[in-house]
DOZASE-30759 format. One record per residue (C-alpha): residue number from 1; x, y, z. Coordinates in steps of 0.001 Angstrom, whole numbers. Example, Ala and Ser with C-alpha at 12.3 -4.5 7.8 and 13.67 -1.06 7.14 Angstrom:
BEGIN
<r num="1" u="12300" v="-4500" w="7800"/>
<r num="2" u="13670" v="-1060" w="7140"/>
***
This chain:
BEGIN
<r num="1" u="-7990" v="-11036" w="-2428"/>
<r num="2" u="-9252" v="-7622" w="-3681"/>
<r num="3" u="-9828" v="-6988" w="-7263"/>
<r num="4" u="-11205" v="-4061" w="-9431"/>
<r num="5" u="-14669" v="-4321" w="-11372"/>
<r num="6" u="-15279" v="-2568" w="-14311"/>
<r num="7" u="-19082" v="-1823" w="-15637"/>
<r num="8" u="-18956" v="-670" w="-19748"/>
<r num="9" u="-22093" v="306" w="-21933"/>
<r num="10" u="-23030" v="-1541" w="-25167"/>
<r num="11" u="-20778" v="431" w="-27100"/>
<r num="12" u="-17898" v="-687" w="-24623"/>
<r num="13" u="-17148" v="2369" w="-23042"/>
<r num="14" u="-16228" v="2115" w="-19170"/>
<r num="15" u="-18827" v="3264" w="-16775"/>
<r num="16" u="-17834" v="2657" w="-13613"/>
<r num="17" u="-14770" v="1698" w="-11533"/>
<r num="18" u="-14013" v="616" w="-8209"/>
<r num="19" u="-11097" v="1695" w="-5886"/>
<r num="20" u="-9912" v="-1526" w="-3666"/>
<r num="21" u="-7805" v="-1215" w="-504"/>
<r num="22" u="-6943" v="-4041" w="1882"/>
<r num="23" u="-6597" v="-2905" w="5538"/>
<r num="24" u="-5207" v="-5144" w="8005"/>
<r num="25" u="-5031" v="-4291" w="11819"/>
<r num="26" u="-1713" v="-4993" w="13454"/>
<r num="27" u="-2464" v="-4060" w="16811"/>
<r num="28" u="-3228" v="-7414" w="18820"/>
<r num="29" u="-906" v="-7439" w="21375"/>
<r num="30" u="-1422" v="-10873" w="22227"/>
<r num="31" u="-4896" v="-10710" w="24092"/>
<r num="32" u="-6997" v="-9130" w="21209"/>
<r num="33" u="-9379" v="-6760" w="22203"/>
<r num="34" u="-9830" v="-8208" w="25721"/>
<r num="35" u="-9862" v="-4643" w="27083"/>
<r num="36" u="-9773" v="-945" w="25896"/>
<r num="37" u="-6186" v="-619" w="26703"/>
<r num="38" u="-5063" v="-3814" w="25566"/>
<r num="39" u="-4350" v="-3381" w="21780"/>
<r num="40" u="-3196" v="-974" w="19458"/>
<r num="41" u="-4584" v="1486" w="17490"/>
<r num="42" u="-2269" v="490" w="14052"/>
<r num="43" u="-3034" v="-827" w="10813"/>
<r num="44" u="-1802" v="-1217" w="7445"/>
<r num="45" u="-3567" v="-429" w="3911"/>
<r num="46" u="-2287" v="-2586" w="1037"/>
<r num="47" u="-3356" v="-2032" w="-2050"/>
<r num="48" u="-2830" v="-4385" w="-4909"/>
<r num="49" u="561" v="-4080" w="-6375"/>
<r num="50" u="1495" v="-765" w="-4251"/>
<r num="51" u="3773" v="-153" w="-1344"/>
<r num="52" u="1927" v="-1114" w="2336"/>
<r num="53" u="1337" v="2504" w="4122"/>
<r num="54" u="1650" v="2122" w="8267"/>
<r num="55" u="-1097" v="3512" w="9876"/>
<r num="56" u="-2335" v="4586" w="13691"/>
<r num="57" u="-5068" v="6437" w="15128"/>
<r num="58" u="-4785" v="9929" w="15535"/>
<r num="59" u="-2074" v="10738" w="18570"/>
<r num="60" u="-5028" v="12328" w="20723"/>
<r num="61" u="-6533" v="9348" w="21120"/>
<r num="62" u="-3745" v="7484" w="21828"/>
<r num="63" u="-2335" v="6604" w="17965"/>
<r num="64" u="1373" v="6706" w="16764"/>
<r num="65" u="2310" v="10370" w="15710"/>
<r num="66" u="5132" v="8829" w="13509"/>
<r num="67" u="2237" v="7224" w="11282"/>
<r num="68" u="-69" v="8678" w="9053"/>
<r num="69" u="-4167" v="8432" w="10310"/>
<r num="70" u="-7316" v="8443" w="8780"/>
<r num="71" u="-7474" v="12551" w="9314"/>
<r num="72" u="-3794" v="12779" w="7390"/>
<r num="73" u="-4772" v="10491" w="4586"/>
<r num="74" u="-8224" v="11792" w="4043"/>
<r num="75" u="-6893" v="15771" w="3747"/>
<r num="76" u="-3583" v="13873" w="1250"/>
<r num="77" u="-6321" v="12657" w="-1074"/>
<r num="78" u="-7991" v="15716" w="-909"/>
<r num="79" u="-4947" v="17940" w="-1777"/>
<r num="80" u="-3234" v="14974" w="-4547"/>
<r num="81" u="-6466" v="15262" w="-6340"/>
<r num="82" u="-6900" v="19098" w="-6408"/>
<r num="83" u="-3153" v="19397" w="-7658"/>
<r num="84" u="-3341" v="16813" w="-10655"/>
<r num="85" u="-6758" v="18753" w="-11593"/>
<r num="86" u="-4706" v="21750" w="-11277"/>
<r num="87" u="-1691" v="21050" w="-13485"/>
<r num="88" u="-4129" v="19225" w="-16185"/>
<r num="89" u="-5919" v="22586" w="-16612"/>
<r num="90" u="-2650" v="24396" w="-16357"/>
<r num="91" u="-1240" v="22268" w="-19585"/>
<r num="92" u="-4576" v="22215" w="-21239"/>
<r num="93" u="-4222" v="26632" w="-20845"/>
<r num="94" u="-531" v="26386" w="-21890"/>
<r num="95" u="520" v="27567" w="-18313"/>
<r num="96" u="3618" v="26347" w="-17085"/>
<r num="97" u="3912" v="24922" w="-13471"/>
<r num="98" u="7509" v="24104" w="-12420"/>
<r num="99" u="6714" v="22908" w="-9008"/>
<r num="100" u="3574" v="22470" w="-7003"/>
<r num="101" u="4000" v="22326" w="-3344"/>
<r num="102" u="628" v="22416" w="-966"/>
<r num="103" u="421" v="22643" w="2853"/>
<r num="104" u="-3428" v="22181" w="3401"/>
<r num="105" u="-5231" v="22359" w="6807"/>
<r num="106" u="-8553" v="20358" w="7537"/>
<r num="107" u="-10160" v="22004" w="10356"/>
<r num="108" u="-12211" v="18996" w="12896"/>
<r num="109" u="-14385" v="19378" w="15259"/>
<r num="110" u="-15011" v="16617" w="18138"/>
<r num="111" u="-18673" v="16452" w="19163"/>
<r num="112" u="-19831" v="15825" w="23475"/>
<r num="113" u="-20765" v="12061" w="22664"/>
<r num="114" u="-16784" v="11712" w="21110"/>
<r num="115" u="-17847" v="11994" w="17279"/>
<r num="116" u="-15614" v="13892" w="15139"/>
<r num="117" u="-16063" v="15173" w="11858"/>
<r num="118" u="-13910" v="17748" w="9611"/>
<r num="119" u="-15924" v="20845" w="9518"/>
<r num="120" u="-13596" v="22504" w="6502"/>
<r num="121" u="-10238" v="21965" w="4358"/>
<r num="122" u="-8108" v="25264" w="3047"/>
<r num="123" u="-5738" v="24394" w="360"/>
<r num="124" u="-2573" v="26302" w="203"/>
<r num="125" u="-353" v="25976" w="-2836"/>
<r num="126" u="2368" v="27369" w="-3434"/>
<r num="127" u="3027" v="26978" w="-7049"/>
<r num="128" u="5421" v="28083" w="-9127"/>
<r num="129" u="5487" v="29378" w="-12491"/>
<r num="130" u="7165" v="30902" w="-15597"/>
<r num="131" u="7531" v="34956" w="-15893"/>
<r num="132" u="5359" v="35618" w="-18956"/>
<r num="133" u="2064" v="33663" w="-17142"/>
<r num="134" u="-1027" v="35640" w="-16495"/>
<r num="135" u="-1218" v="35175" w="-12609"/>
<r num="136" u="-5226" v="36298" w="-12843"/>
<r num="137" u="-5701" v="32837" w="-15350"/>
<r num="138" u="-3139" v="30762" w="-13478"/>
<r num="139" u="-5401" v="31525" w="-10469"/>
<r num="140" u="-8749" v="30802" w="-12180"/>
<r num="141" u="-7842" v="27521" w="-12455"/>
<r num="142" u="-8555" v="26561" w="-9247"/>
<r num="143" u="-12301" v="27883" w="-8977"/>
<r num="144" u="-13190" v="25172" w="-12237"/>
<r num="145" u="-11299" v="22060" w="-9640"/>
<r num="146" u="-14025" v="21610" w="-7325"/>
<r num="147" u="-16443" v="20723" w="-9620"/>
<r num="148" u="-14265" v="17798" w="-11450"/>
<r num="149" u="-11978" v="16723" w="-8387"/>
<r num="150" u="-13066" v="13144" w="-6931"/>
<r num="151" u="-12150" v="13387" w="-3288"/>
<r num="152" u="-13654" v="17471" w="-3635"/>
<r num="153" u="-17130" v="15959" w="-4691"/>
<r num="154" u="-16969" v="12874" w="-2414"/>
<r num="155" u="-16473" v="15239" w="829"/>
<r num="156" u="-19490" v="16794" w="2392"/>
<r num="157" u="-17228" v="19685" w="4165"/>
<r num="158" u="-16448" v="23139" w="2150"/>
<r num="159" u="-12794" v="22748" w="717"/>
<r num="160" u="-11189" v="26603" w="-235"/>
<r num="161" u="-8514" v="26914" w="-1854"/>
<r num="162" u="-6346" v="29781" w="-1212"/>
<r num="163" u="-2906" v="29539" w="-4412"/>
<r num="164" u="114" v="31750" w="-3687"/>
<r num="165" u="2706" v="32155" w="-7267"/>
<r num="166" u="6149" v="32295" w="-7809"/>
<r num="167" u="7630" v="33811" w="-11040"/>
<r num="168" u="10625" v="31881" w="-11704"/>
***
């Protein structure tokens, strides 16, 4: 069973937290891992108290495109954490977002011995806003994210962001 663990000071204040996931592999086909072709490349993450997310490996090396992959969640996170950032700051400034909508790209690269890594991350919301907001303060916003965002300060690729505004 996974549970969370909480660390507070003497005054009672939390410290620290922990994030808990279960992830279960689903691909045994009936002979395990008996050879490279004879399983599946498909999991599931469970966490706690949440809806199970269906997962495969990435569909160039052989995965499920129909499921989301380590690659897809990893660049998600990335993107879910920059927007509530972003729409946080734009309450605290008294900006008014009426819809958020972000297509990011994570840019990989796939080394000779098969290692892959992400080499870079654009962020590109499209966000929409009310007529009287300055665009030049709606857009600052996003240069303060990077240095508060979780999943920003966790990766160790450059993320850009790179807003586009609606008036609406």
């Amino acid at each position: 069973m996974c549970i969370r663990v909480y660390e507070h000071d003497e005054d009672g204040k939390q410290m620290t937290h922990e994030y808990v996931s279960q992830v279960v592999w689903t691909g045994n086909r009936g002979d395990g891992t008996s050879h490279y072709r004879s399983y599946d490349r498909t999991w599931d993450v469970a966490v706690p108290g949440k809806a199970i997310i269906h997962c495969s490996n990435d569909p160039l090396l052989g995965g499920d495109a129909n499921k989301m992959n380590p690659e897809d969640l990893l660049l998600s996170a990335l993107s879910a954490c920059h927007m509530l950032w972003y729409l946080h700051y734009a309450a605290d400034a008294g900006i008014i977002v009426t819809s958020y909508h972000d297509c990011p790209v994570g840019v990989g690269e796939v080394a000779a011995d098969g290692a892959g890594r992400f080499t870079s991350a654009v962020l590109r919301p499209s966000i929409t806003v009310r007529p009287d907001t300055n665009i030049d303060q709606a857009t600052a916003l996003h240069r303060r994210i990077h240095k508060v965002c979780f999943i920003a300060r966790s990766v160790s690729f450059p993320v850009s962001c790179e807003p586009r505004f609606e008036i609406a």
